[in-house]
PyMOL Python script that loads the backbone (N, CA, C, O; Angstrom):
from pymol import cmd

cmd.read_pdbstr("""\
ATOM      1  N   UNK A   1     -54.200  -3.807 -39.669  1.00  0.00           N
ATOM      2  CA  UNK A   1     -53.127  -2.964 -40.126  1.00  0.00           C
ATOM      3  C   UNK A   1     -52.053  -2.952 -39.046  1.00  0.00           C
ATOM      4  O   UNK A   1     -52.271  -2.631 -37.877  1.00  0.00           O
ATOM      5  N   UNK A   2     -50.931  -3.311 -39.513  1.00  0.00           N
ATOM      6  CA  UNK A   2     -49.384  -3.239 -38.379  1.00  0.00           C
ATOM      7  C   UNK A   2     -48.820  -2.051 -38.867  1.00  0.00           C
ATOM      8  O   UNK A   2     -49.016  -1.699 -40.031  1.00  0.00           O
ATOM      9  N   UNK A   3     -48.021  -1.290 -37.950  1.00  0.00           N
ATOM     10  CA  UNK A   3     -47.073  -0.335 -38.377  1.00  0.00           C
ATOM     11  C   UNK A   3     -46.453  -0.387 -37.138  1.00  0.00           C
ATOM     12  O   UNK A   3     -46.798  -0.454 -35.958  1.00  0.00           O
ATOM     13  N   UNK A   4     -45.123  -0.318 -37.971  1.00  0.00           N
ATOM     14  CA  UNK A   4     -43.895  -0.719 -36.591  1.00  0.00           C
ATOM     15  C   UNK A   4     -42.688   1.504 -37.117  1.00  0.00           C
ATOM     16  O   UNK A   4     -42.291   1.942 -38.197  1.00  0.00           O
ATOM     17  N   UNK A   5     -42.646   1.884 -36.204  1.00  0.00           N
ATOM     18  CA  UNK A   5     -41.899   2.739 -36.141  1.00  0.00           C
ATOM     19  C   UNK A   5     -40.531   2.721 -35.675  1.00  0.00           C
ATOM     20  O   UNK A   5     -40.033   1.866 -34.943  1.00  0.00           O
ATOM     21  N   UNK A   6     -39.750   4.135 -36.352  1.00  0.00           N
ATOM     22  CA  UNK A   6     -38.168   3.747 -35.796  1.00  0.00           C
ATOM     23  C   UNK A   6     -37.956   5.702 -35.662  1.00  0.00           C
ATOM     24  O   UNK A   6     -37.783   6.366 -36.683  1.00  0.00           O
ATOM     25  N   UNK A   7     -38.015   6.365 -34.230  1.00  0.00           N
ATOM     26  CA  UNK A   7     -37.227   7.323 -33.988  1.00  0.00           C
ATOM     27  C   UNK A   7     -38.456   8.324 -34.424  1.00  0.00           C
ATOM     28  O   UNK A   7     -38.220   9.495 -34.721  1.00  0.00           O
ATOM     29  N   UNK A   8     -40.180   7.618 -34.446  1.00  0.00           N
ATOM     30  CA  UNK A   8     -41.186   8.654 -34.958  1.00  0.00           C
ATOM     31  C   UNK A   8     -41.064   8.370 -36.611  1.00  0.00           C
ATOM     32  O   UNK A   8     -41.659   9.162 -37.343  1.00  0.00           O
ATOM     33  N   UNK A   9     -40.355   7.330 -37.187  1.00  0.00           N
ATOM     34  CA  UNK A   9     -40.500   7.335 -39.443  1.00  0.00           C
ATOM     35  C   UNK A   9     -40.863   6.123 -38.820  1.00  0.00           C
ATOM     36  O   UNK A   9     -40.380   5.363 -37.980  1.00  0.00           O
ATOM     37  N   UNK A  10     -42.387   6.236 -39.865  1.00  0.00           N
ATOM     38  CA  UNK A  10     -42.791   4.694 -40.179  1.00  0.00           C
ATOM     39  C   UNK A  10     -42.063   3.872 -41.064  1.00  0.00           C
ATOM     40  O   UNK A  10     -41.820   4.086 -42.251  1.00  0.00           O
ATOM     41  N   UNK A  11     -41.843   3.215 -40.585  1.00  0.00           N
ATOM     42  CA  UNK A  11     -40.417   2.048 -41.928  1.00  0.00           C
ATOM     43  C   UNK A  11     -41.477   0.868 -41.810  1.00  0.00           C
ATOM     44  O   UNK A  11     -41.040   0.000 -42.566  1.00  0.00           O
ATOM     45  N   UNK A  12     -42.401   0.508 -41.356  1.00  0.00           N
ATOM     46  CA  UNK A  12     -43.430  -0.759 -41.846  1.00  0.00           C
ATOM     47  C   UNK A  12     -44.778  -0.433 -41.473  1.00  0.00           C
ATOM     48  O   UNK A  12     -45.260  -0.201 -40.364  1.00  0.00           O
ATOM     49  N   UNK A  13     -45.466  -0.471 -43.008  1.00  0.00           N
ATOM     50  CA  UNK A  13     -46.738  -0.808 -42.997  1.00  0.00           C
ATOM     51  C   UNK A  13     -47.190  -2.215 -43.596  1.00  0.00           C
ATOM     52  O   UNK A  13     -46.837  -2.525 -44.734  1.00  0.00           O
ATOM     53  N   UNK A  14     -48.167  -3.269 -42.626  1.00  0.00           N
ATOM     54  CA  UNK A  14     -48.314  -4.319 -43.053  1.00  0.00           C
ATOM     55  C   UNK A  14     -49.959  -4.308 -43.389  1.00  0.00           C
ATOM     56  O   UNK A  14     -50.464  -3.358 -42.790  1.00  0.00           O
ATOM     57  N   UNK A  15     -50.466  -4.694 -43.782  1.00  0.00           N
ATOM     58  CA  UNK A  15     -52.199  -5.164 -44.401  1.00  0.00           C
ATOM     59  C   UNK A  15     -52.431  -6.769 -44.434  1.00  0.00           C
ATOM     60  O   UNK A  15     -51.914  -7.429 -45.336  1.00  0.00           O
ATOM     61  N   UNK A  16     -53.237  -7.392 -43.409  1.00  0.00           N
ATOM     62  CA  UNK A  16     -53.949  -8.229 -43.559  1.00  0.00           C
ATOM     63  C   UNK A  16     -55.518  -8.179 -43.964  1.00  0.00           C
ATOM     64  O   UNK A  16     -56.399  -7.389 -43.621  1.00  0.00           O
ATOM     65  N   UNK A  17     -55.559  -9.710 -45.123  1.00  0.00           N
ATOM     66  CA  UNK A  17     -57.131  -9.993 -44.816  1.00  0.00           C
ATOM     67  C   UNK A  17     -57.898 -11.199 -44.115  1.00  0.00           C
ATOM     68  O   UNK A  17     -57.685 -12.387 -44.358  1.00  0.00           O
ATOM     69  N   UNK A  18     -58.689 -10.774 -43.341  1.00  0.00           N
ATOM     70  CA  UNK A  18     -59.332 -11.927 -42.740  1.00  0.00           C
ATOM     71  C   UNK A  18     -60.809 -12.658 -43.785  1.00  0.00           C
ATOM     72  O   UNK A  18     -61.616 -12.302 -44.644  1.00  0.00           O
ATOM     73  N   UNK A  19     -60.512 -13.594 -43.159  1.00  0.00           N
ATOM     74  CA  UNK A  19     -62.133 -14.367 -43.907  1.00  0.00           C
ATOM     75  C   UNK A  19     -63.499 -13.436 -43.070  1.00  0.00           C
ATOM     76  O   UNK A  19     -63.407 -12.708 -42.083  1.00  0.00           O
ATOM     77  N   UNK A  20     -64.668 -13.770 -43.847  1.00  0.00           N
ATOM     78  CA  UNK A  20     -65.448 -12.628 -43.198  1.00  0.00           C
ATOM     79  C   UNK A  20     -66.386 -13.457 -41.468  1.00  0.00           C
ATOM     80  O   UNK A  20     -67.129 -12.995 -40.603  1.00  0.00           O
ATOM     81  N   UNK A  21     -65.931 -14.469 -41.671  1.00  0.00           N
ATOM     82  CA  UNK A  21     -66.409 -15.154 -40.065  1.00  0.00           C
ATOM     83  C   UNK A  21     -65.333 -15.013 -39.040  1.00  0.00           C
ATOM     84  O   UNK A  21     -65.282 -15.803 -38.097  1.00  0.00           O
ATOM     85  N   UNK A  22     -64.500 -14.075 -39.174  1.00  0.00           N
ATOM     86  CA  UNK A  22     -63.452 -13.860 -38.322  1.00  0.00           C
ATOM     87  C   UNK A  22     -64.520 -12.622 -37.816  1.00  0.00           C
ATOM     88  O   UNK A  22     -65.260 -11.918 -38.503  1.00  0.00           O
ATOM     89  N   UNK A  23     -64.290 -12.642 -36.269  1.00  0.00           N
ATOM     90  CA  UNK A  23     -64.710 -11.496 -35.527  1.00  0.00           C
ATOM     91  C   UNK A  23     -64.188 -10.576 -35.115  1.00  0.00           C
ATOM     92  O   UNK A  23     -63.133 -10.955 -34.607  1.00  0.00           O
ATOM     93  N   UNK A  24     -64.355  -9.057 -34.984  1.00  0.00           N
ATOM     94  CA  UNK A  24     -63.088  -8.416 -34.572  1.00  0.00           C
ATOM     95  C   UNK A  24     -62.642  -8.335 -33.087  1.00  0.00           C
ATOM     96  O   UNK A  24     -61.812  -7.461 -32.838  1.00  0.00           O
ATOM     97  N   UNK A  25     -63.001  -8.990 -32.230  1.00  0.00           N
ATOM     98  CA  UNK A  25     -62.442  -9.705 -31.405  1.00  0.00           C
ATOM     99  C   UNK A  25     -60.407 -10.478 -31.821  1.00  0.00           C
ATOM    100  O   UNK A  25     -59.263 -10.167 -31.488  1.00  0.00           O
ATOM    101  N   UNK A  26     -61.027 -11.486 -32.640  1.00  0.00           N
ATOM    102  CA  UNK A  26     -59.894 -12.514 -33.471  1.00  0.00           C
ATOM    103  C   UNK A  26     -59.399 -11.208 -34.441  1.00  0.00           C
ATOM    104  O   UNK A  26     -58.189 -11.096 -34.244  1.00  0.00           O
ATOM    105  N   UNK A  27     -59.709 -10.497 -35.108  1.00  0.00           N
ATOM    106  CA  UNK A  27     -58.879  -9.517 -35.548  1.00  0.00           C
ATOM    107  C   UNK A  27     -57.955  -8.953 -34.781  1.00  0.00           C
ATOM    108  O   UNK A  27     -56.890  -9.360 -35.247  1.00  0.00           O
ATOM    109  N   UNK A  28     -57.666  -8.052 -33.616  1.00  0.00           N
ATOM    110  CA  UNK A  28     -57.453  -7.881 -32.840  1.00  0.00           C
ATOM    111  C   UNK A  28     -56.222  -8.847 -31.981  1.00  0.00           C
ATOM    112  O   UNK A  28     -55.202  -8.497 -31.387  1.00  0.00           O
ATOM    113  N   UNK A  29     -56.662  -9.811 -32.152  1.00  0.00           N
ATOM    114  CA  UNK A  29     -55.706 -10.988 -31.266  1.00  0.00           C
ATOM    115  C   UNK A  29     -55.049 -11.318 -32.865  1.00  0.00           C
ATOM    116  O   UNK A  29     -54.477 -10.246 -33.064  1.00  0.00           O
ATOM    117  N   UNK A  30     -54.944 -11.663 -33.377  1.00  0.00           N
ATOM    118  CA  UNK A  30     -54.591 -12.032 -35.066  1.00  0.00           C
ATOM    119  C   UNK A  30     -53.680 -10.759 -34.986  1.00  0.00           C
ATOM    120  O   UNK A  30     -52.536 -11.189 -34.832  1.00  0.00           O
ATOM    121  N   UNK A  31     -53.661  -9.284 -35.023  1.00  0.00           N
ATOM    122  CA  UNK A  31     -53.215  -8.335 -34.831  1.00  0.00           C
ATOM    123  C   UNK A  31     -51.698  -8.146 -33.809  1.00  0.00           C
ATOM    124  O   UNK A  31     -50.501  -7.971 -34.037  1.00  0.00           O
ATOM    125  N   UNK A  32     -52.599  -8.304 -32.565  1.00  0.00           N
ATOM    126  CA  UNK A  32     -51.162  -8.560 -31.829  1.00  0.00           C
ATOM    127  C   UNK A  32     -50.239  -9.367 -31.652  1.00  0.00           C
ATOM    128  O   UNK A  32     -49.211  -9.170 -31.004  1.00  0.00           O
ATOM    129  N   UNK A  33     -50.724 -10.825 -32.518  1.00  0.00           N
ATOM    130  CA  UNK A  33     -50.363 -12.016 -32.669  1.00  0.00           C
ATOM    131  C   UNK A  33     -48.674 -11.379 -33.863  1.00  0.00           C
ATOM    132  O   UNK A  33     -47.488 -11.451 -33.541  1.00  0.00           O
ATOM    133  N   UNK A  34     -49.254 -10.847 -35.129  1.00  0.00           N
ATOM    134  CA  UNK A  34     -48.521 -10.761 -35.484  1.00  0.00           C
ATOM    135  C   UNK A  34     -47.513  -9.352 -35.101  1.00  0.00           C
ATOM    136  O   UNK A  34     -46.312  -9.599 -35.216  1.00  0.00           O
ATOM    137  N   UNK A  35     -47.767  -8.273 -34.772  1.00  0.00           N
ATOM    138  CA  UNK A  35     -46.744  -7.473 -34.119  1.00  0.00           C
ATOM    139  C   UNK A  35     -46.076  -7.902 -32.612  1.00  0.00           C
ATOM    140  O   UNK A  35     -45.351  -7.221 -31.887  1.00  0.00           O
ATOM    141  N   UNK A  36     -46.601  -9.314 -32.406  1.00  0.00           N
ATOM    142  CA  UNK A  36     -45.518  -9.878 -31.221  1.00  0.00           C
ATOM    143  C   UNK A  36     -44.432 -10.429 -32.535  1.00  0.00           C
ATOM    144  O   UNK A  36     -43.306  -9.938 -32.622  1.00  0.00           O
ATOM    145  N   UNK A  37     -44.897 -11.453 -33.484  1.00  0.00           N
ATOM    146  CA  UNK A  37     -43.851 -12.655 -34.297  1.00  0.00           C
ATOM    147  C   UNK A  37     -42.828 -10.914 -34.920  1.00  0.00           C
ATOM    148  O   UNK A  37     -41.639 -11.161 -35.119  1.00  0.00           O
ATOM    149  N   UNK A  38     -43.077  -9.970 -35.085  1.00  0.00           N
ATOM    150  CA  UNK A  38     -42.126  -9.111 -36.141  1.00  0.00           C
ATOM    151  C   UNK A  38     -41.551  -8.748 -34.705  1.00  0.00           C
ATOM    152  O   UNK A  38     -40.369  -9.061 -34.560  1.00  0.00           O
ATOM    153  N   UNK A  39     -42.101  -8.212 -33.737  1.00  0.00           N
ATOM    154  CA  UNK A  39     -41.111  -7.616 -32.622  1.00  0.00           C
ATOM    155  C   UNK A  39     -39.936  -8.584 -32.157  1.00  0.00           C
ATOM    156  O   UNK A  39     -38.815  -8.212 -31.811  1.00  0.00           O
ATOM    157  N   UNK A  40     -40.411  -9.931 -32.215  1.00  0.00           N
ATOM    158  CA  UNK A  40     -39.491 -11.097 -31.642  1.00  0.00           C
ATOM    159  C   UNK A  40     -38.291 -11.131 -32.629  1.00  0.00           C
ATOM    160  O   UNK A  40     -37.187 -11.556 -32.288  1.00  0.00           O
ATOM    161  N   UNK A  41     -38.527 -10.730 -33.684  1.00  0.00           N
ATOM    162  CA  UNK A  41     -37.472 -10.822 -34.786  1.00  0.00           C
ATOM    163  C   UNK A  41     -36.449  -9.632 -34.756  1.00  0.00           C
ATOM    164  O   UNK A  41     -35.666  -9.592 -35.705  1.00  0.00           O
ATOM    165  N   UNK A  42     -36.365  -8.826 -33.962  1.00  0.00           N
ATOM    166  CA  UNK A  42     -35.654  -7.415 -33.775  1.00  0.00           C
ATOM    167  C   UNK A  42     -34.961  -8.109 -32.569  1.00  0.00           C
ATOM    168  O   UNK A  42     -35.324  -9.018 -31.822  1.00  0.00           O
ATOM    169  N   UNK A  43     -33.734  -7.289 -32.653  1.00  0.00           N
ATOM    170  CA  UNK A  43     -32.740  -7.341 -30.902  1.00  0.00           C
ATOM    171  C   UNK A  43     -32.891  -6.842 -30.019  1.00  0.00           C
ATOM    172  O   UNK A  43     -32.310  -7.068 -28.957  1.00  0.00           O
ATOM    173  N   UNK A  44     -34.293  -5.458 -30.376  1.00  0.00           N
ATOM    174  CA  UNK A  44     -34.502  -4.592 -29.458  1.00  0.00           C
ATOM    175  C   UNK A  44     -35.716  -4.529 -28.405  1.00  0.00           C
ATOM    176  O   UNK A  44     -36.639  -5.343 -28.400  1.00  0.00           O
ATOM    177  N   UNK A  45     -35.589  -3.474 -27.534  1.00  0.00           N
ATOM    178  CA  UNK A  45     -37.011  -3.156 -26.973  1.00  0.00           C
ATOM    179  C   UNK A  45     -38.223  -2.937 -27.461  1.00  0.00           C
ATOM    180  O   UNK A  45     -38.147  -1.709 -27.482  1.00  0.00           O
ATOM    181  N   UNK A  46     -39.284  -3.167 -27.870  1.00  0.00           N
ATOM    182  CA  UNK A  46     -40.151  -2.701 -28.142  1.00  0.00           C
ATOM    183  C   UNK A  46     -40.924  -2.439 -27.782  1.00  0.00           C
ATOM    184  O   UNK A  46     -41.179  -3.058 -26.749  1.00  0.00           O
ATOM    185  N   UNK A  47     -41.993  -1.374 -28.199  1.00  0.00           N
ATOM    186  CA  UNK A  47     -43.358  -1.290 -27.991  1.00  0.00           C
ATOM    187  C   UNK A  47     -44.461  -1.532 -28.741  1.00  0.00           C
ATOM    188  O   UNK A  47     -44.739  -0.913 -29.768  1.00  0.00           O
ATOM    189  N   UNK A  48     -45.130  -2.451 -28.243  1.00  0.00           N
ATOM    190  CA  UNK A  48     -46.263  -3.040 -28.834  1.00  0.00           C
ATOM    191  C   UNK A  48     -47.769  -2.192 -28.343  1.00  0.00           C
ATOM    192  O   UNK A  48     -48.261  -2.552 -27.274  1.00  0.00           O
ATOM    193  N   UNK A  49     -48.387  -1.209 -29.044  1.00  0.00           N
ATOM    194  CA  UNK A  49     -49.442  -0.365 -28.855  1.00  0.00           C
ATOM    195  C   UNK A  49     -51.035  -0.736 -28.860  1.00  0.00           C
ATOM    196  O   UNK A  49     -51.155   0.316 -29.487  1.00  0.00           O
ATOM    197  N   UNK A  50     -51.917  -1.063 -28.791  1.00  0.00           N
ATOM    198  CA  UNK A  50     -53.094  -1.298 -28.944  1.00  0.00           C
ATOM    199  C   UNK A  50     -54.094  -0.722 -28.162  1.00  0.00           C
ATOM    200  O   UNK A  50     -54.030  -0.286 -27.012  1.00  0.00           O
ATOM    201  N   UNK A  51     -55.324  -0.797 -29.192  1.00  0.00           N
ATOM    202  CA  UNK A  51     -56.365   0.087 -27.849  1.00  0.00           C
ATOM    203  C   UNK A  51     -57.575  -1.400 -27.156  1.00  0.00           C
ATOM    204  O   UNK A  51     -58.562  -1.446 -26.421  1.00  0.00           O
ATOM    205  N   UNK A  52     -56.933  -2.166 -27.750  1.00  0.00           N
ATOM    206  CA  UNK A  52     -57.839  -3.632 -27.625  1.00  0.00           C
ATOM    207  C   UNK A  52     -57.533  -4.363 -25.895  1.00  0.00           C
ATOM    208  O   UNK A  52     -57.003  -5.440 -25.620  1.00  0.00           O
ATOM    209  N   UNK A  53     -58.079  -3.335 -24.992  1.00  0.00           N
ATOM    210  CA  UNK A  53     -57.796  -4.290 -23.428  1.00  0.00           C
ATOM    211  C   UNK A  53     -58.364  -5.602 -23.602  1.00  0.00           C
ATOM    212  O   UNK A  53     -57.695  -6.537 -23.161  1.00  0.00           O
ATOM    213  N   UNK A  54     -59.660  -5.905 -24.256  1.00  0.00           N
ATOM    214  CA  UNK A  54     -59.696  -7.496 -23.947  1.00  0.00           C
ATOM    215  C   UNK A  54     -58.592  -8.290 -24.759  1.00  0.00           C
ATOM    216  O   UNK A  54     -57.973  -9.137 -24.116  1.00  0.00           O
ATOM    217  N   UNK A  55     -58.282  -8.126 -26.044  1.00  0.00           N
ATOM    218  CA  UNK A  55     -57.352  -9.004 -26.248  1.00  0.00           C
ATOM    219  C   UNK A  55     -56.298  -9.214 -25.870  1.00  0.00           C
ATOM    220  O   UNK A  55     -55.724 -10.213 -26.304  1.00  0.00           O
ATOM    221  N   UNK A  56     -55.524  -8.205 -24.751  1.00  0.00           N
ATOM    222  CA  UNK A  56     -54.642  -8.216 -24.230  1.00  0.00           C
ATOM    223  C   UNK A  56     -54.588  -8.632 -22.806  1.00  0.00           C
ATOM    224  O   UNK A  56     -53.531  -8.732 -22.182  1.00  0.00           O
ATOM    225  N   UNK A  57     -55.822  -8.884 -22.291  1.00  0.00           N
ATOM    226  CA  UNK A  57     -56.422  -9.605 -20.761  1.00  0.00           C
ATOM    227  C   UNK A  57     -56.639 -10.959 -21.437  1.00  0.00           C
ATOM    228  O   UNK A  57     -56.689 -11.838 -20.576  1.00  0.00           O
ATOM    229  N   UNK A  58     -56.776 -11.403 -22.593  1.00  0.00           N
ATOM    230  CA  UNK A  58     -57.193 -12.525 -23.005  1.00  0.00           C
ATOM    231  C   UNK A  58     -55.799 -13.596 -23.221  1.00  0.00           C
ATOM    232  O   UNK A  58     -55.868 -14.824 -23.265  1.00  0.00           O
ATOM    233  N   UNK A  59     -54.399 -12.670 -23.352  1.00  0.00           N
ATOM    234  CA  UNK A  59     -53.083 -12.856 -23.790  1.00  0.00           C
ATOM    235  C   UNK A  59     -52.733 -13.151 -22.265  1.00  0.00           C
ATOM    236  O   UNK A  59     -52.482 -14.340 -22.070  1.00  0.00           O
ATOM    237  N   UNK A  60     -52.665 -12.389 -21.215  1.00  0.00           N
ATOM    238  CA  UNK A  60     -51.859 -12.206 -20.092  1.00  0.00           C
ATOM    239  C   UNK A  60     -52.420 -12.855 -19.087  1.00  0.00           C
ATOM    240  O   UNK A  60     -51.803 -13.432 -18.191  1.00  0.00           O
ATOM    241  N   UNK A  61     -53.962 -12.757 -19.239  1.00  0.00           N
ATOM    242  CA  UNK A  61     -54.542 -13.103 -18.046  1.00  0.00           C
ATOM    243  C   UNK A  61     -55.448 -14.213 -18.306  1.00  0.00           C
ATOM    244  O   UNK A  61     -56.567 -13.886 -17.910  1.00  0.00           O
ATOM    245  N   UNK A  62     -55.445 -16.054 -19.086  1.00  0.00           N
ATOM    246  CA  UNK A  62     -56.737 -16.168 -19.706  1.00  0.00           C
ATOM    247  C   UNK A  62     -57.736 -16.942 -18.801  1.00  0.00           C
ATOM    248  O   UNK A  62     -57.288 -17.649 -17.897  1.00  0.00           O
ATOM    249  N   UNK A  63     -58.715 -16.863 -18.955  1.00  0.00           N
ATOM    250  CA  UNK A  63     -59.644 -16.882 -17.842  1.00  0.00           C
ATOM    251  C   UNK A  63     -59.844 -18.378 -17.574  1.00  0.00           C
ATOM    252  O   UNK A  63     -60.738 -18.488 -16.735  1.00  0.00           O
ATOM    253  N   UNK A  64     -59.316 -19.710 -17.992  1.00  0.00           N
ATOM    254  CA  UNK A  64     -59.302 -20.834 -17.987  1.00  0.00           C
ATOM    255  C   UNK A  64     -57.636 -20.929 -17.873  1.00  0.00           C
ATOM    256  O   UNK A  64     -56.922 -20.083 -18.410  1.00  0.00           O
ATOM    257  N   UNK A  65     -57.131 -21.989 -17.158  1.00  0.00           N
ATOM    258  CA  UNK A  65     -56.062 -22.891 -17.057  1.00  0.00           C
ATOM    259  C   UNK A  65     -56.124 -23.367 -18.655  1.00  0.00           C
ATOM    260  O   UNK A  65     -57.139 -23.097 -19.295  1.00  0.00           O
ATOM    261  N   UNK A  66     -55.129 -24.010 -19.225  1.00  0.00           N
ATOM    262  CA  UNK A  66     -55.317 -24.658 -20.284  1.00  0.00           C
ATOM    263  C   UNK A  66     -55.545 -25.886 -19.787  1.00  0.00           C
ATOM    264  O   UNK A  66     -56.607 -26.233 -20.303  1.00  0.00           O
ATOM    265  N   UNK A  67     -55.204 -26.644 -19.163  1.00  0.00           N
ATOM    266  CA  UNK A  67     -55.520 -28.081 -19.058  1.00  0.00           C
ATOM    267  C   UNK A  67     -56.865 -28.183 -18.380  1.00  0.00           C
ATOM    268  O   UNK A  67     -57.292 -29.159 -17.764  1.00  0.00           O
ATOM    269  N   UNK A  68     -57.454 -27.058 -18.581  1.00  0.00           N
ATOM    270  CA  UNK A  68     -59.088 -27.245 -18.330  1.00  0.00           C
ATOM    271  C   UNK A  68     -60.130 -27.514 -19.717  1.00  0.00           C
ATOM    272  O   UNK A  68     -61.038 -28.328 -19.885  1.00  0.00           O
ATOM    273  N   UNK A  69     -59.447 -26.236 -20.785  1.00  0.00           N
ATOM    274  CA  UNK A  69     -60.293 -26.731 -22.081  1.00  0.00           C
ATOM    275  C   UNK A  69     -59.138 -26.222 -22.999  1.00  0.00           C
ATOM    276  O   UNK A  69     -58.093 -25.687 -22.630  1.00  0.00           O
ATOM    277  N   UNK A  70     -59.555 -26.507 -24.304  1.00  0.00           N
ATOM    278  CA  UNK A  70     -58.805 -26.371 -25.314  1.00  0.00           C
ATOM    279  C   UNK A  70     -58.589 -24.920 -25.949  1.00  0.00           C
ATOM    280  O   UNK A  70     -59.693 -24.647 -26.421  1.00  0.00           O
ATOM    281  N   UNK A  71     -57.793 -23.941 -26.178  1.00  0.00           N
ATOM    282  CA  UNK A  71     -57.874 -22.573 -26.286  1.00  0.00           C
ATOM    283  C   UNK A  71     -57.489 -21.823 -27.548  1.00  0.00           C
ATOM    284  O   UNK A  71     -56.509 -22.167 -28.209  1.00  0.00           O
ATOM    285  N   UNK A  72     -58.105 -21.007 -27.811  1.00  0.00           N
ATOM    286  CA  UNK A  72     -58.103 -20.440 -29.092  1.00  0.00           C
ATOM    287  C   UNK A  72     -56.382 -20.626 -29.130  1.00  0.00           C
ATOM    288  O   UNK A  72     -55.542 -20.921 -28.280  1.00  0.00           O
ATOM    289  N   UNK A  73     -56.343 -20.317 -30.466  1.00  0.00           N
ATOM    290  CA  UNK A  73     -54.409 -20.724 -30.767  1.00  0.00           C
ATOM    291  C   UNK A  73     -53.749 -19.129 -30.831  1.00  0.00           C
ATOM    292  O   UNK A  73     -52.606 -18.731 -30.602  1.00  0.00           O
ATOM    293  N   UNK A  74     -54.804 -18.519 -31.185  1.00  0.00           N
ATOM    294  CA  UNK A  74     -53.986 -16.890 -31.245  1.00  0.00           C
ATOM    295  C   UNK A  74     -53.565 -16.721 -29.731  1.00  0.00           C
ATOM    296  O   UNK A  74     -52.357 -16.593 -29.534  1.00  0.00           O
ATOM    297  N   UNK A  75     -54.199 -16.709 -28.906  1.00  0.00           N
ATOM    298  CA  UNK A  75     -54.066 -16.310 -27.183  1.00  0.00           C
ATOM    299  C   UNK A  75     -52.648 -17.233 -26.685  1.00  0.00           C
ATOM    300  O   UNK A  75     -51.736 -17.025 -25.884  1.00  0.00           O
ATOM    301  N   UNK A  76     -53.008 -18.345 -27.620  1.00  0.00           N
ATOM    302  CA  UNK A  76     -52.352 -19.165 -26.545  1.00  0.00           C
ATOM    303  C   UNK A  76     -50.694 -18.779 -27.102  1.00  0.00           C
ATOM    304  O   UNK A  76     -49.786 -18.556 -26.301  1.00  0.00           O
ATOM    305  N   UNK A  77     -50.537 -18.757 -28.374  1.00  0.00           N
ATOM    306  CA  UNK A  77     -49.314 -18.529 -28.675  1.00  0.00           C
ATOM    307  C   UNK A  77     -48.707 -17.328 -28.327  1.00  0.00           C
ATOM    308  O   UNK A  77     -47.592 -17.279 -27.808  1.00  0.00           O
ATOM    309  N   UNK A  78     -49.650 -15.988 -28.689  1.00  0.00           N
ATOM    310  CA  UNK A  78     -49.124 -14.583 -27.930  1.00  0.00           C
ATOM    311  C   UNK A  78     -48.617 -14.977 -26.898  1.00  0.00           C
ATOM    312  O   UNK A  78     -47.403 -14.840 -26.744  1.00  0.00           O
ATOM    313  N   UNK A  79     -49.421 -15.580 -25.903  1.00  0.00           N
ATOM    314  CA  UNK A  79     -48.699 -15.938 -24.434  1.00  0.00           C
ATOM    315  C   UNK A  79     -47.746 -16.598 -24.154  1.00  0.00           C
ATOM    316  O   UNK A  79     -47.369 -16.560 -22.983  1.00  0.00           O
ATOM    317  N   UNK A  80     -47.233 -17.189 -24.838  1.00  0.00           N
ATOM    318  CA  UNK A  80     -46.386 -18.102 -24.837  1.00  0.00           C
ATOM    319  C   UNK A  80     -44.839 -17.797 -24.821  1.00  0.00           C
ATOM    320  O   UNK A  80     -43.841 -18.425 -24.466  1.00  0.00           O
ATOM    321  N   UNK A  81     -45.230 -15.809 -25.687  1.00  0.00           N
ATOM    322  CA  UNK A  81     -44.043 -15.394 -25.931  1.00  0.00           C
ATOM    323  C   UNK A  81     -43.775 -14.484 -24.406  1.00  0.00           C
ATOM    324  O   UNK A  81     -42.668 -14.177 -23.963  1.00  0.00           O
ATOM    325  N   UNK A  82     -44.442 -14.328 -24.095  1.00  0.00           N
ATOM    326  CA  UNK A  82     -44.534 -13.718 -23.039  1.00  0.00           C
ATOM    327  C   UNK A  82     -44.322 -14.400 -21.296  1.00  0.00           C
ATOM    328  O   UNK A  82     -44.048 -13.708 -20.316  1.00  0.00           O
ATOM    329  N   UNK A  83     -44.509 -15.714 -21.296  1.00  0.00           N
ATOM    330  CA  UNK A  83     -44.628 -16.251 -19.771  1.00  0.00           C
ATOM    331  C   UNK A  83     -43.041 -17.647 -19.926  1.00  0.00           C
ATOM    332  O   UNK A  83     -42.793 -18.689 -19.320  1.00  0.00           O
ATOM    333  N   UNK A  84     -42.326 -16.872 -21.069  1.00  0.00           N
ATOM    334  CA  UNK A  84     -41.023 -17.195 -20.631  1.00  0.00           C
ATOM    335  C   UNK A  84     -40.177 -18.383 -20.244  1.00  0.00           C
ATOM    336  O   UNK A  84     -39.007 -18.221 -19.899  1.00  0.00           O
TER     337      UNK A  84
END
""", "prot")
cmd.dss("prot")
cmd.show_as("cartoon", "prot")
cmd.util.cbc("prot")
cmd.orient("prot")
């Protein structure tokens, strides 16, 4: 579930479904995956909220180099928006 706020009024509620071999781990990253792609689409500041620290140590910090092994695609793209 996404919900993006403006001034405290919710103006977006989004609903995804996952297949049931998705873990909520990948929920989670799938999650922030997409409230990074809607925030990138605004001119503004945002805040992106979650209570998920590993998927967000998994985004910023990932525990392999990539040119060591091949990496999940949710992590790698979140990050991507992020290391600029």
């Amino acid at each position: 579930m996404l919900y993006a706020f403006e001034n405290g009024i919710k103006v977006l509620e989004k609903k995804g479904k996952l297949e049931k071999f998705h873990t909520v781990f990948q929920a989670e990253l799938i999650g922030l995956k997409e409230a990074n792609i809607s925030a990138s689409q605004e001119n503004e500041i945002t805040k992106i909220w979650t209570d998920s620290l590993s998927s967000v140590m998994a985004v910023l910090d990932p525990p392999y180099p990539s040119s060591t092994r091949p990496r999940h695609p949710v992590p790698s793209h979140t990050e991507s928006k992020y290391s600029g």
